[in-house]
ChimeraX commands (.cxc) that place a marker at each C-alpha (Angstrom):
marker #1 position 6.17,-18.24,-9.74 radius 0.5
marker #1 position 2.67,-18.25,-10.66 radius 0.5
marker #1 position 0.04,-16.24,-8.45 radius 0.5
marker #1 position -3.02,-17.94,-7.97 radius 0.5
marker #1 position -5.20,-16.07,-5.39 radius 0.5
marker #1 position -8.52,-15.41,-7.04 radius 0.5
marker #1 position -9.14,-11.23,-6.85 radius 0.5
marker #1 position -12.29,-10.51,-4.69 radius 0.5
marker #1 position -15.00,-9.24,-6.84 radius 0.5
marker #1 position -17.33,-7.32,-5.47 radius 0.5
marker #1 position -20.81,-6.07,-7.29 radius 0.5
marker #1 position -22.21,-2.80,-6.68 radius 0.5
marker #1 position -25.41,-0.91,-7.27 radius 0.5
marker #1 position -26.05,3.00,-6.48 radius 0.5
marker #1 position -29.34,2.98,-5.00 radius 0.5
marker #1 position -30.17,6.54,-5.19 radius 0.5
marker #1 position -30.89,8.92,-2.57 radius 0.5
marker #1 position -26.85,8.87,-1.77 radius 0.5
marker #1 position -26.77,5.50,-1.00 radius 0.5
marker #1 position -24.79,1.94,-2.86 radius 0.5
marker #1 position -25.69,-1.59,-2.14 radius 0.5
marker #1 position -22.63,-3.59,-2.48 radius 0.5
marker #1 position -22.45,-7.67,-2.78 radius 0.5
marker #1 position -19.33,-9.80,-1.93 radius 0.5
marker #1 position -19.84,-12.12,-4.86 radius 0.5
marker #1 position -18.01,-15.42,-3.10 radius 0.5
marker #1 position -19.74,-14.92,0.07 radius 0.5
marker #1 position -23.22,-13.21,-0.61 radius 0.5
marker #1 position -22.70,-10.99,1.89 radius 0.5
marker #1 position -24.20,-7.67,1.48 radius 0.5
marker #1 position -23.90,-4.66,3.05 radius 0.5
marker #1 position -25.18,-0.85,2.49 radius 0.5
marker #1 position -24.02,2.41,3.17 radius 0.5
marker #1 position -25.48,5.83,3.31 radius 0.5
marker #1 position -24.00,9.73,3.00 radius 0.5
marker #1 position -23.65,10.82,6.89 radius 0.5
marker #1 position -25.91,13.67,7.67 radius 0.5
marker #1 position -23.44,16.47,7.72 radius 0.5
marker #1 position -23.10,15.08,3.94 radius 0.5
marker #1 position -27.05,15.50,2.79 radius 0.5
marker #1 position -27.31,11.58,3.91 radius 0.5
marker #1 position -29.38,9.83,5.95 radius 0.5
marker #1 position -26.86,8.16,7.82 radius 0.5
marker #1 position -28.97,4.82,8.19 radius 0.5
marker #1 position -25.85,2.88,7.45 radius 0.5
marker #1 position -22.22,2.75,7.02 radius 0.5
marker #1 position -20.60,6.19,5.43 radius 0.5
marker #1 position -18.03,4.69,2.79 radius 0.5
marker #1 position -15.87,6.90,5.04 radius 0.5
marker #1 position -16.90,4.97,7.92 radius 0.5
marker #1 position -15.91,1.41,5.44 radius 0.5
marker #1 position -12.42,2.88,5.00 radius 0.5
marker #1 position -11.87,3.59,8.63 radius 0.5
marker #1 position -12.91,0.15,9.81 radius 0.5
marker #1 position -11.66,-1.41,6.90 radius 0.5
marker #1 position -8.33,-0.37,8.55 radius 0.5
marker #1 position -8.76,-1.26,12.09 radius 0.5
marker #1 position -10.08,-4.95,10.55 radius 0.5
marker #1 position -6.17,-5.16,8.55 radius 0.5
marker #1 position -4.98,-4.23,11.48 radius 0.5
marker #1 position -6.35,-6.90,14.05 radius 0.5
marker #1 position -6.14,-9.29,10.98 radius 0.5
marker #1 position -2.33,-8.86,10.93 radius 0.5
marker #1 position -2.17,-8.85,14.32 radius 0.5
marker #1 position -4.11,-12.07,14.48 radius 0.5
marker #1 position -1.35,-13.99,11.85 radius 0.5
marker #1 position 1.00,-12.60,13.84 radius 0.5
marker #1 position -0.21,-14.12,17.17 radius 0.5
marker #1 position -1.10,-17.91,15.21 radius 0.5
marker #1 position 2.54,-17.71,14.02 radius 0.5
marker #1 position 4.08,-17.17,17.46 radius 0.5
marker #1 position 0.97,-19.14,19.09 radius 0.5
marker #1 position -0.25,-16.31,21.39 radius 0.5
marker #1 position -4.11,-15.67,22.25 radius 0.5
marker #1 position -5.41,-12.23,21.01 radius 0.5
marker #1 position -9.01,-13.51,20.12 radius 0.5
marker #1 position -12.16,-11.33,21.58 radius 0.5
marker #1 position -9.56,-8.12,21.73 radius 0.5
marker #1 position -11.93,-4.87,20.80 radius 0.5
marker #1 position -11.49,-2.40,19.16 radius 0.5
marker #1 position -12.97,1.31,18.51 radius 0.5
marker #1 position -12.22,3.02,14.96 radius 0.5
marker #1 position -13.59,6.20,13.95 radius 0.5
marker #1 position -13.65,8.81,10.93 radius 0.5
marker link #1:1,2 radius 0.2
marker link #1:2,3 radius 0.2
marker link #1:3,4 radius 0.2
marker link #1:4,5 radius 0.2
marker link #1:5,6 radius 0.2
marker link #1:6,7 radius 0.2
marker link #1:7,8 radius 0.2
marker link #1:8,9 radius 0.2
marker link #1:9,10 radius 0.2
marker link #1:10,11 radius 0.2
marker link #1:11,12 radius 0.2
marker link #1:12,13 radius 0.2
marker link #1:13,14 radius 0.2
marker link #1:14,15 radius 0.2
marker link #1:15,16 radius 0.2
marker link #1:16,17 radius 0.2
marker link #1:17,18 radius 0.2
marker link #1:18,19 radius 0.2
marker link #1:19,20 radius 0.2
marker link #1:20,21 radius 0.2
marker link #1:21,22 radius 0.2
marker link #1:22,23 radius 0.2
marker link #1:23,24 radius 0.2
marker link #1:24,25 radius 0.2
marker link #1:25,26 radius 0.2
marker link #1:26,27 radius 0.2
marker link #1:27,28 radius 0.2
marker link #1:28,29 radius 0.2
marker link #1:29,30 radius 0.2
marker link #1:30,31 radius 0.2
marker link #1:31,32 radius 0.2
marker link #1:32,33 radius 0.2
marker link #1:33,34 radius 0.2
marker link #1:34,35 radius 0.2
marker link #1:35,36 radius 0.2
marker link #1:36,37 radius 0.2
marker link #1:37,38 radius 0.2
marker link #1:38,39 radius 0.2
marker link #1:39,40 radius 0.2
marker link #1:40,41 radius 0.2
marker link #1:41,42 radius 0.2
marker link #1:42,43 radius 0.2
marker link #1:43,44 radius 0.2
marker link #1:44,45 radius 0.2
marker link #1:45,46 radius 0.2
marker link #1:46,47 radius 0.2
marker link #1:47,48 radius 0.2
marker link #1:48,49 radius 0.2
marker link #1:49,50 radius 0.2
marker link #1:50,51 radius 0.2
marker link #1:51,52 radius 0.2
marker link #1:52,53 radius 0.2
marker link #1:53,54 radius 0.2
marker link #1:54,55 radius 0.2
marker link #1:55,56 radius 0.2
marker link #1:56,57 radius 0.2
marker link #1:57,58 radius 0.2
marker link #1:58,59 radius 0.2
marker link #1:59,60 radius 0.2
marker link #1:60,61 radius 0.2
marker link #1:61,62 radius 0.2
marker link #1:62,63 radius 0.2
marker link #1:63,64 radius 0.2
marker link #1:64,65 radius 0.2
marker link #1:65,66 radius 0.2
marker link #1:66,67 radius 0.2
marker link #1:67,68 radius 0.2
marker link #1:68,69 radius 0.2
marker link #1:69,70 radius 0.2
marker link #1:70,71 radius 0.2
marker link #1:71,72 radius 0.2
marker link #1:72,73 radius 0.2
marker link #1:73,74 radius 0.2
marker link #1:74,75 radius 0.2
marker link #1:75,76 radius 0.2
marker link #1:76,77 radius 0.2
marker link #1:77,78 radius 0.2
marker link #1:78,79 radius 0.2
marker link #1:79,80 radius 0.2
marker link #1:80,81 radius 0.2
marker link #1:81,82 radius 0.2
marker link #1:82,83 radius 0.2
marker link #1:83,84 radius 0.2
view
């Protein structure tokens, strides 16, 4: 059996000053992220640590969510909090 999902490419640029500029190439979405302070960053944006955490909860509530379509059960606006 042949796989035929397309990998997600995803461009990315360092900016400097601790700081990457990254492009989801299907999308055009872009986001930023910035060193936290305790880390000589700004912290202006996302830490990549803070991308990995939430990166996580997101799977998480996105397996939960094919989970609840499969056995047709309403989980939509649930929140969540997710820190690193």
């Amino acid at each position: 059996m042949q796989n035929s999902a397309v990998p997600v490419i995803i461009k990315g640029e360092y900016k400097g000053s601790l700081r990457n500029e990254m492009t989801h190439l299907k999308s055009n979405n872009t986001i930023m992220t910035d060193a936290p302070t305790d880390n000589r960053g700004k912290g202006e944006a996302f830490s990549p640590t803070d991308l990995v955490c939430g990166a996580l909860a997101a799977y998480m509530m996105t397996i939960m969510g094919i989970t609840a379509q499969t056995h047709e059960f309403y989980i939509d606006e649930t929140t969540y909090e997710a820190g690193s």
